[in-house]
Every structure is written in structure tokens, then in C-alpha cells.
C-alpha positions, 0 to 999 in steps of 0.5 A, a space after each residue: 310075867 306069864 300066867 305059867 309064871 303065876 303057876 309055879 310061884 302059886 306051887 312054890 308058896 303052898 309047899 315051900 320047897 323048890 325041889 318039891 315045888 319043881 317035881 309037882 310042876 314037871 319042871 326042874 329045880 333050877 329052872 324053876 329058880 329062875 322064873 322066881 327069880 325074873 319075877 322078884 326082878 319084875 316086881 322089884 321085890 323079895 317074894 322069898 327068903 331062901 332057906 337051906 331046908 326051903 324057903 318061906 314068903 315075905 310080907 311082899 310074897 304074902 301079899 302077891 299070893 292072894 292077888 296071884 290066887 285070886 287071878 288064877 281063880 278068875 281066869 279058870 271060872 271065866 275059862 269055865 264059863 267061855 267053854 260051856 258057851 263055846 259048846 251051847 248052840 246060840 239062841 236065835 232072836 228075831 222081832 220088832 224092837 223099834 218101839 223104844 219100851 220093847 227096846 230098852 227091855 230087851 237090850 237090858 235082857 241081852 246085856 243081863 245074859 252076856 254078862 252071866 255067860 248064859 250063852 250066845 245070842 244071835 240076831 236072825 237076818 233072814 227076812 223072807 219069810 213071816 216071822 211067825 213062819 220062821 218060829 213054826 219052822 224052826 229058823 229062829 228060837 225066840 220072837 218078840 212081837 206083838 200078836 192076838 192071843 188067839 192066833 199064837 194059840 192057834 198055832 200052838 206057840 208059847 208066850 210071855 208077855 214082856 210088855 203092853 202098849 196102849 193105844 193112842 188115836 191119831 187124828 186130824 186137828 178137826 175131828 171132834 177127838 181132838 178137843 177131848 184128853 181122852 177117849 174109849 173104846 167104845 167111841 170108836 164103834 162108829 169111827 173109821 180105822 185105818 188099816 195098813 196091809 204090811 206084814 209089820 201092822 198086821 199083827 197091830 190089827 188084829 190085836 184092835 179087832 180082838 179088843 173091839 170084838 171084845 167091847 161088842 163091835 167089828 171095827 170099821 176099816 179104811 186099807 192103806 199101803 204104806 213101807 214105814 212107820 215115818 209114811 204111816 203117821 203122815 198118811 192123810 187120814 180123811 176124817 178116819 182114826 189111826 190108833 198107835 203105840 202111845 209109846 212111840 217116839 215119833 208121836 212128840 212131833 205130829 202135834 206140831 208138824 203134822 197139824 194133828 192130835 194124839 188122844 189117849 184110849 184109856 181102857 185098860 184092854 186097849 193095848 197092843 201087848 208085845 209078847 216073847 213067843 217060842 215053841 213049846 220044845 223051845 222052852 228049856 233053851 230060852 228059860 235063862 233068856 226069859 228070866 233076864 227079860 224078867 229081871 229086865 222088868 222088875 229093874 225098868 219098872 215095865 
């Protein structure tokens, strides 16, 4: 059976008059006959009682008209909204999604925005430039990372928070933090931090030195280079403290196999907060997107 087929029988219904029916649908008569006829054979039922002034539907005719409305409908709706997202350019993503609340928020955002056929999202695959580089120069329309506040201002990005990380110390079983449940931070004014000098942490680092500014100290700081995050959580710290998403699934295991302790700074500014950043012409492209983050939010209790 055809969608065509579906069509005519749909005409045919409303009018109950082959000829009338068959003139609407630029068709003949006896053709249209036809193509009833193949799908009463099909469907091994009497859609019709033809009638020498017409013809009217049987019960089995009734019955198939709401579902053949009801499929006619569906598919030019979703035609519809497939054309409008054939003719909307793709919103361009990038970011850092390993964390697995940043994860699970924003593939719960995609999959909202999918499936309301809002549009096509692309992940951006260029990676030769800083991430905030491709933002500012248009390479991309959306970026979800985290920054300082001031820096996205200083550029004159706009921002949405998606969610917040809280910091959590890292540190050998033998440094005294490792007897405490938690600390703040304001005990790590005399402590050394480490440093990682990559493109990836250092966004991480300057959100620690807005926090510790902002408790009245600069933090003291020990540099390391380090290519992932499995090398940075199994890098010697030498006394020093290393402070990490407490969210982070690779946490569960250094208490065991790394001989070391995971405490959690319990002040409330003490998070890495993860932002949607765009540009400020970019604003009415990634409204749709952004308000699936926020259904996102409201649905995964972040």
C-alpha cells in the first residue's frame, strides 16, 4: 500500500463520490476504482458499499479512515518540521564533557532538542585552536567549560551556568587533611597547590585563584606537566594538594590504589562552576538548546 494509495482513499471518504473523488485527485475514475479495490484486497476487507449514486464507508472503512487521518497527519508534521531543520544552519558545539554530571546534563539536553526537531547539532572536531579562541572567532556557537567569571566577562561572552563542581583535595595519606572529613578554603592558604600547565586545567586554575583571592590569599603553587587526567591523579604530590572535581569518576579508585585521601572543601564558593558560554549575536540561536539544558536541570535535579 502507498502513501498515494492512502490519499485518494482519504478523498474518496470525505466525498463519497468516485467521480468527484477521482477529479479532485487528477486522476481517473477507473483507476481510482482500482486502487480501492487493491487495498480492500490488501487489508481483506470492504472499506466500501458501492452505490449507484456513490458509495458509503463500512464499519471496517470507518475504522481505517481515523488511523489513514491520523498517519497522513503524522507524516506532514514531521515532514514539516524535517524541512525547517533541512533549512536551519547546525548549531556548533564544543567543550569538555568528561565530567560525568557535565555529561549526563548535556546529552539529556541534545536528546530534548532532537527529538523536538529544534534543529541540527554538530560537535566541532577542530582542535587547533583554544576553545575560547574558536568561540570569539566564530568557529563554533556554543561552549561548555569551565572559566572565571572574569575572564568570559573580559572577552564579552555570555554565560549560563549548567552546573557546579565542588572542589575536593587530593592529597598523600600522610599529610594531616587526611585525618579530616573535610576542610575549607581558607586551610589551604599555607599549603601548595599543584598547577597543571595544559589548555585543559587551566581554566580549573584560574577558577581556584578567583576563589582564594576571594577568601583574602594568593594560592601557592607548585607547576606540573601532565597529558591526562588518568597522569594528573597519579602524579607524586610531594606533600603538595591537588584540588579536583569531587564529582569525577576516577576518584572512587585513588583511596585504594594510589595510597591516597580525597577530602571535601566544604565552602560553598569552592566549586568549579561549568558554564554554556556563546557570544552575545549567538544569543537567539542557542536560546532553543539553552532552554533544553534547563529542562535538563529541572529533570536531573542538578
Amino acid at each position: 500500500m502507498t502513501f498515494d494509495y492512502l490519499l485518494e482513499f482519504i478523498e474518496l471518504a470525505r466525498c463519497l463520490n468516485f467521480t468527484e473523488a477521482a477529479a479532485h485527485l487528477h486522476i481517473t475514475q477507473s483507476t481510482l476504482s482500482k486502487h480501492i479495490s487493491a487495498m480492500e484486497r490488501e487489508l481483506d476487507v470492504a472499506l466500501f458499499v458501492r452505490q449507484h449514486d456513490g458509495a458509503r464507508l463500512t464499519e471496517e472503512g470507518f475504522l481505517f479512515f481515523g488511523s489513514a487521518t491520523n498517519i497522513i497527519d503524522i507524516y506532514q508534521t514531521t515532514h514539516q518540521a524535517m524541512l525547517a531543520m533541512r533549512d536551519q544552519s547546525a548549531l556548533l558545539i564544543d567543550g569538555q564533557f568528561q565530567n560525568p554530571n557535565v555529561s549526563a546534563l548535556i546529552s539529556t539536553a541534545i536528546a530534548r532538542f532532537r527529538t523536538q526537531c529544534l534543529g541540527k547539532i554538530i560537535f566541532n572536531r577542530n582542535q587547533t585552536k583554544p576553545k575560547l579562541d574558536l568561540l570569539t572567532e566564530g568557529d563554533i556557537d556554543l561552549l561548555v567549560m569551565g572559566e572565571s567569571s572574569d575572564r568570559l566577562n573580559e572577552r564579552g561572552l555570555e554565560f549560563s551556568l549548567l552546573t557546579e563542581l565542588p572542589f575536593a583535595a587530593i592529597v598523600d595519606t600522610t599529610h594531616p587533611f587526611a585525618e579530616r572529613e573535610s576542610i575549607t578554603i581558607n586551610d589551604l592558604e599555607n599549603e601548595v597547590l599543584l598547577q597543571f600547565l595544559d589548555e585543559y586545567s587551566a581554566p580549573g586554575w584560574r577558577t581556584i585563584e578567583e576563589v582564594c583571592r576571594d577568601h583574602g590569599f594568593v594560592p601557592r603553587r607548585r607547576p606540573a606537566l601532565t597529558q591526562s587526567t588518568t597522569e594528573q591523579l597519579t602524579i607524586p604530590l610531594n606533600g603538595g594538594v591537588l584540588l579536583f572535581p569531587s564529582t569525577s569518576k576516577e576518584l572512587r579508585f585513588l583511596t585504594t590504589a594510589a595510597q591516597r585521601a580525597c577530602v571535601p572543601v566544604v565552602d560553598s564558593d569552592a566549586v568549579f562552576r561549568i558554564y554554556c558560554i556563546f557570544k552575545p549575536e549567538a544569543r537567539n540561536k542557542v536560546a532553543p538548546f539553552l532552554e533544553c539544558v534547563d529542562r535538563a536541570i529541572d529533570s536531573l535535579g542538578n
